[in-house]
Each structure stands twice: as C-alpha cells, then as structure tokens.
Backbone bond lengths (Angstrom), bond angles and torsions (degrees), N, CA, C in turn:
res aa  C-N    CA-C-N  psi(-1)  N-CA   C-N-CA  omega(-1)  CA-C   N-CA-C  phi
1 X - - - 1.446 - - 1.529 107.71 -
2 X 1.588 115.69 135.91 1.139 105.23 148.03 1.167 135.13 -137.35
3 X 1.943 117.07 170.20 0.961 132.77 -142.35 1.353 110.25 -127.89
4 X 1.414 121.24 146.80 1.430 111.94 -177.76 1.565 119.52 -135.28
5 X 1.517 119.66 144.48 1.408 126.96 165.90 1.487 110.53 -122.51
6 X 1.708 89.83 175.56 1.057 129.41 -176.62 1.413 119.78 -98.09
7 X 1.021 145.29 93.59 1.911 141.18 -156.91 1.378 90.46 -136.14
8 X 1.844 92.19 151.45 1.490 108.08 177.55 1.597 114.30 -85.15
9 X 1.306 118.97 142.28 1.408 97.97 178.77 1.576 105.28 -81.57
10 X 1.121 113.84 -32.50 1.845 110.47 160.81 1.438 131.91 -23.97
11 X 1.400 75.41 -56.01 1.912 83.18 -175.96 1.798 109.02 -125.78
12 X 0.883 129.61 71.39 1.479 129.20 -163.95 1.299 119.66 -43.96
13 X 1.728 107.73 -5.51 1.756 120.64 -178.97 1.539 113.55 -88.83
14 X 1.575 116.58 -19.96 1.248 111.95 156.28 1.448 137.52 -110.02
15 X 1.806 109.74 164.02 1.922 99.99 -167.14 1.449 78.62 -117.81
16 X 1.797 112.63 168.71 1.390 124.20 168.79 1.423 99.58 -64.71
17 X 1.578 121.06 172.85 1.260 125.19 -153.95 1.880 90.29 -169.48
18 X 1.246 122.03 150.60 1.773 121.11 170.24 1.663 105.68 93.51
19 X 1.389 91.45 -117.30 1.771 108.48 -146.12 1.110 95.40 -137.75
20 X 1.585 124.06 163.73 1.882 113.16 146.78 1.402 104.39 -89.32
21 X 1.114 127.81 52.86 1.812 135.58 -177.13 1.630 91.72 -124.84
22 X 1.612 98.84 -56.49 1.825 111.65 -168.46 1.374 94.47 -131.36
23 X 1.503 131.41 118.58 1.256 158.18 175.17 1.707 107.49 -102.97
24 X 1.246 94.20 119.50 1.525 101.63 -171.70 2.162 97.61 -135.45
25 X 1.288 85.38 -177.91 1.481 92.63 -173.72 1.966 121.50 -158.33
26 X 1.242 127.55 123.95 1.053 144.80 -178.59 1.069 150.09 -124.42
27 X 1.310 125.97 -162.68 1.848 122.91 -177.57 1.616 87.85 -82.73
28 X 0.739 138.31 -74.81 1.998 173.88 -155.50 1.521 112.25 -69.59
29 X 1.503 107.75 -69.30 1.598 107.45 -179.49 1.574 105.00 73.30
30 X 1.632 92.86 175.12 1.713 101.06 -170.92 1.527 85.50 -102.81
31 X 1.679 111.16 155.76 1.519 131.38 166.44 1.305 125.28 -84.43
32 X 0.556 147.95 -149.68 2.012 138.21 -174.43 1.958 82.28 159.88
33 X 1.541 103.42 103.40 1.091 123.19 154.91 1.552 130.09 -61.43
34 X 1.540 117.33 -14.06 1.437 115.38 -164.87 1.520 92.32 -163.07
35 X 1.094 110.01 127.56 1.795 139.35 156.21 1.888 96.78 -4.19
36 X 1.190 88.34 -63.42 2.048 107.65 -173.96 0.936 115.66 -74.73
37 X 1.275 113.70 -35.28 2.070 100.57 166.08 1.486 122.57 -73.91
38 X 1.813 121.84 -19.66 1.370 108.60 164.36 0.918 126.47 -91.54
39 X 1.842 120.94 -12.24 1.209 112.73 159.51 1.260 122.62 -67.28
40 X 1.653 128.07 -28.20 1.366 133.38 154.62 1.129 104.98 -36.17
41 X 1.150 146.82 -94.31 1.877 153.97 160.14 1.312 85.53 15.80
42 X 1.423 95.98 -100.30 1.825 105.33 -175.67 1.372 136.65 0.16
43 X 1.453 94.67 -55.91 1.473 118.20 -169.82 1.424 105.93 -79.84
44 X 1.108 118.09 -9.10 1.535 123.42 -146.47 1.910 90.73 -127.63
45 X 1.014 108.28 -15.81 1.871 94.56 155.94 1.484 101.89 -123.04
46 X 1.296 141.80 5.46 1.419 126.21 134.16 1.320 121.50 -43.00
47 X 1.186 109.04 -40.15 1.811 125.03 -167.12 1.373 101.34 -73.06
48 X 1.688 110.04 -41.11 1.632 116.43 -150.04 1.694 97.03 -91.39
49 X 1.327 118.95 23.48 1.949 110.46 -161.66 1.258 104.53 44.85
50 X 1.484 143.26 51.91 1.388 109.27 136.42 1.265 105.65 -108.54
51 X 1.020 144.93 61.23 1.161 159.93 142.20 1.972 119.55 -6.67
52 X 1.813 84.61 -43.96 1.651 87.63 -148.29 1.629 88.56 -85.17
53 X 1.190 125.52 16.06 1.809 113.66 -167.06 1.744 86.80 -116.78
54 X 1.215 146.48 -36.74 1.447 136.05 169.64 1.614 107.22 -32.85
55 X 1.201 130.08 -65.76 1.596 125.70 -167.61 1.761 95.31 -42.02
56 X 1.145 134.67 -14.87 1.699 127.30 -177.93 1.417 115.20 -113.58
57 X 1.455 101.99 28.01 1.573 107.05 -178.43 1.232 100.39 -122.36
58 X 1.616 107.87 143.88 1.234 123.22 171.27 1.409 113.34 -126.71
59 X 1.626 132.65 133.41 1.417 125.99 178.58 1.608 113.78 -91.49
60 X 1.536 90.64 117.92 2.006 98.62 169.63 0.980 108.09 -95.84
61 X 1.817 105.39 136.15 1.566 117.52 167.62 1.404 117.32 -92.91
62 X 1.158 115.39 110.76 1.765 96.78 172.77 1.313 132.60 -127.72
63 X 1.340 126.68 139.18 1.500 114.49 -156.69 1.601 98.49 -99.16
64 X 1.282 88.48 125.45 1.975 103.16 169.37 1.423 96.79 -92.23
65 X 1.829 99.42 136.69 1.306 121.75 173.76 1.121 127.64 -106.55
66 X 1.197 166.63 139.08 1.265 158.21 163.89 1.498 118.89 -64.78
67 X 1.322 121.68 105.75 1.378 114.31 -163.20 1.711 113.38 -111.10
68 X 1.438 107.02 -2.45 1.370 117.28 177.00 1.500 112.71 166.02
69 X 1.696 113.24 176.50 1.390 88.13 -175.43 2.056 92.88 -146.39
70 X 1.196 107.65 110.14 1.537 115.92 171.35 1.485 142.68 -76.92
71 X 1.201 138.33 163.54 1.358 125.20 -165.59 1.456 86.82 -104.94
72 X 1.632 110.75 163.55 1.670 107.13 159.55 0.681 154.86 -87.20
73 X 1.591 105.58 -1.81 1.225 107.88 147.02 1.461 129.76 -70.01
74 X 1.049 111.59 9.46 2.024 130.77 -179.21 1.690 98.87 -76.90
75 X 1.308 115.26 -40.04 0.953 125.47 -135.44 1.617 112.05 -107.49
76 X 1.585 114.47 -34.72 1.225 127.07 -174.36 1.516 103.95 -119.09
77 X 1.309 108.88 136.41 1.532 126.73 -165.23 1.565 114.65 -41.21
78 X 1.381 134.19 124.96 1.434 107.31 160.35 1.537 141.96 -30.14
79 X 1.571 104.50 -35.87 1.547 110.10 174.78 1.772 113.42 -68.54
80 X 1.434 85.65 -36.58 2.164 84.32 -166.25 1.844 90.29 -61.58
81 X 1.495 114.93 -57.79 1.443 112.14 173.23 1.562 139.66 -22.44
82 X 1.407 94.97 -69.65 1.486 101.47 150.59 1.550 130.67 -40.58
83 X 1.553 117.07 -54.67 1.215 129.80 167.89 1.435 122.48 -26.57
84 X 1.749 96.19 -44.66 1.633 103.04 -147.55 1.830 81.95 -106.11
85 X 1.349 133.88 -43.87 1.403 131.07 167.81 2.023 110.50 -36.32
86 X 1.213 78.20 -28.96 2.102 76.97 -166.88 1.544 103.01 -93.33
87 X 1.534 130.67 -9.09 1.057 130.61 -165.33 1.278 92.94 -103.74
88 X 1.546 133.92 -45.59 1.393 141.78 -153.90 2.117 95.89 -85.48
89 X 1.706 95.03 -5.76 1.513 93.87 -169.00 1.687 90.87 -72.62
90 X 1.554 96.14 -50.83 1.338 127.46 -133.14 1.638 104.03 -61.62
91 X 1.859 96.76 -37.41 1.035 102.16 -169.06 1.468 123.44 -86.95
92 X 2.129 113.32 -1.19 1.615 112.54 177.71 1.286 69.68 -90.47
C-alpha cells in the first residue's frame, strides 16, 4: 500500500500536520491514504490563502508493508488488561 506526506524541503525532519484552516508541523505528520485526499489537502489551503508555505513542500511516497500480524493482547500491557478485565467484571 501506499501512503503519502507532506515534508518541508527546509527541514526534511518535519511532515505537515492539522487542516488547510491550521497548518502545523512535526516529527510524524498526517498520512493521506489516497492520491484524492492529498490533493483534497492541497486544494483546501490553496482555497484557505496559505498559498505562500506550498513552494517548501515536498510529496513522500511510502510503501507500508505488512510485517506480521498480533493479538491484543500482544500489544497492550498486562496491567492496563487486567485493569479493564476487572472493571468490565465489576460493572455486569
């Protein structure tokens, strides 16, 4: 599958992050699952005047792999587990 961002060419350590209303910036950044939702983005701080921050954008493609597949309890701590087993008891 792939996936796409938004990165500064300034700083290559951060991706766009928010809205095209509120433009923010990070380690991480937001993902854009489909071709049409970042051009949506796009279009959507063309619309909003920020205009002048695109000339410092660059689009990354990146392919997500599937590298295995875990249960959830794999995943979430024994204590939070317990926690939520004794609460879900507590509460039938």
């Amino acid at each position: 599958m792939i996936v796409y961002k938004i990165r500064l060419k300034s700083d290559p350590t951060r991706y766009v992050k928010g809205t095209p209303y509120y433009l923010s910036y990070d380690g991480t950044g937001r993902t854009f699952e489909k071709l049409g939702r970042l051009r949506a983005f796009i279009t959507g701080v063309l619309n909003n005047y920020n205009r002048e921050y695109i000339p410092d954008w660059e689009i990354v493609e990146l392919e997500v792999v599937e590298r295995g597949v875990k249960n959830v309890h794999e995943v979430i701590t024994q204590e939070k587990l317990i926690k939520l087993i004794i609460k879900d008891y507590n509460e039938n």
